[in-house]
Phi, psi and omega in degrees: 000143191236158166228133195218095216265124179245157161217157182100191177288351197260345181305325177327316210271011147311153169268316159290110158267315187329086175012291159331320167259151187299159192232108148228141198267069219249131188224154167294131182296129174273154150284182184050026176320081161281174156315320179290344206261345204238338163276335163278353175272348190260009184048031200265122167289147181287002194288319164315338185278142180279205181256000180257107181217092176264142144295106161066009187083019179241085178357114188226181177202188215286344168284319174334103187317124171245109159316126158316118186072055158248190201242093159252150182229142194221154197224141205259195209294332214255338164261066139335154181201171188261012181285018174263349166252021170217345182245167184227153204288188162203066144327312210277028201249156187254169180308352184260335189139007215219133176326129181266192190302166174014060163214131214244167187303351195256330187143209156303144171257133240289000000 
């Protein structure tokens, strides 16, 4: 099960829309689960999506791997935040958690 937390205008595709309340999306884990694999099954156009997009509470973008029972949170176009200029996303991390070849914890290197 992936849980797929949405805000902003993308809460329609929610059952709770209220503000107030958490806006959750709950779907089956596939293998070979990305973000992009897990927003198109949750039906969010990619025209909508901001650049903030977390795994687990870790900044991520649309190749980012999704584990089974994670947290994802995704955020539309219009809530913007400043972690696309201080974080690199961490696609690069392998199923334990660990940097894949000729890649750092941060992301790519530079």
């Amino acid at each position: 099960m992936v849980h797929v937390h949405v805000y902003g205008k993308l809460r329609r595709h929610a059952a709770a829309t209220d503000p107030r309340a958490a806006s959750v999306v709950q779907i089956t884990h596939c293998p070979g689960d990305t973000v992009r694999a897990v927003v198109e099954r949750v039906g969010i156009s990619l025209d909508e999506l901001g650049a903030n997009l977390f795994v687990d509470g870790h900044y991520a973008d649309l190749e980012t791997p999704v584990p089974d029972g994670a947290r994802v949170g995704l955020f539309p176009d219009d809530m913007q935040l400043l972690y696309k200029w201080y974080f690199r996303p961490e696609r690069s991390l392998d199923p334990r958690g660990e940097p894949r070849p000729g890649e750092t914890k941060k992301g790519p290197r530079p």
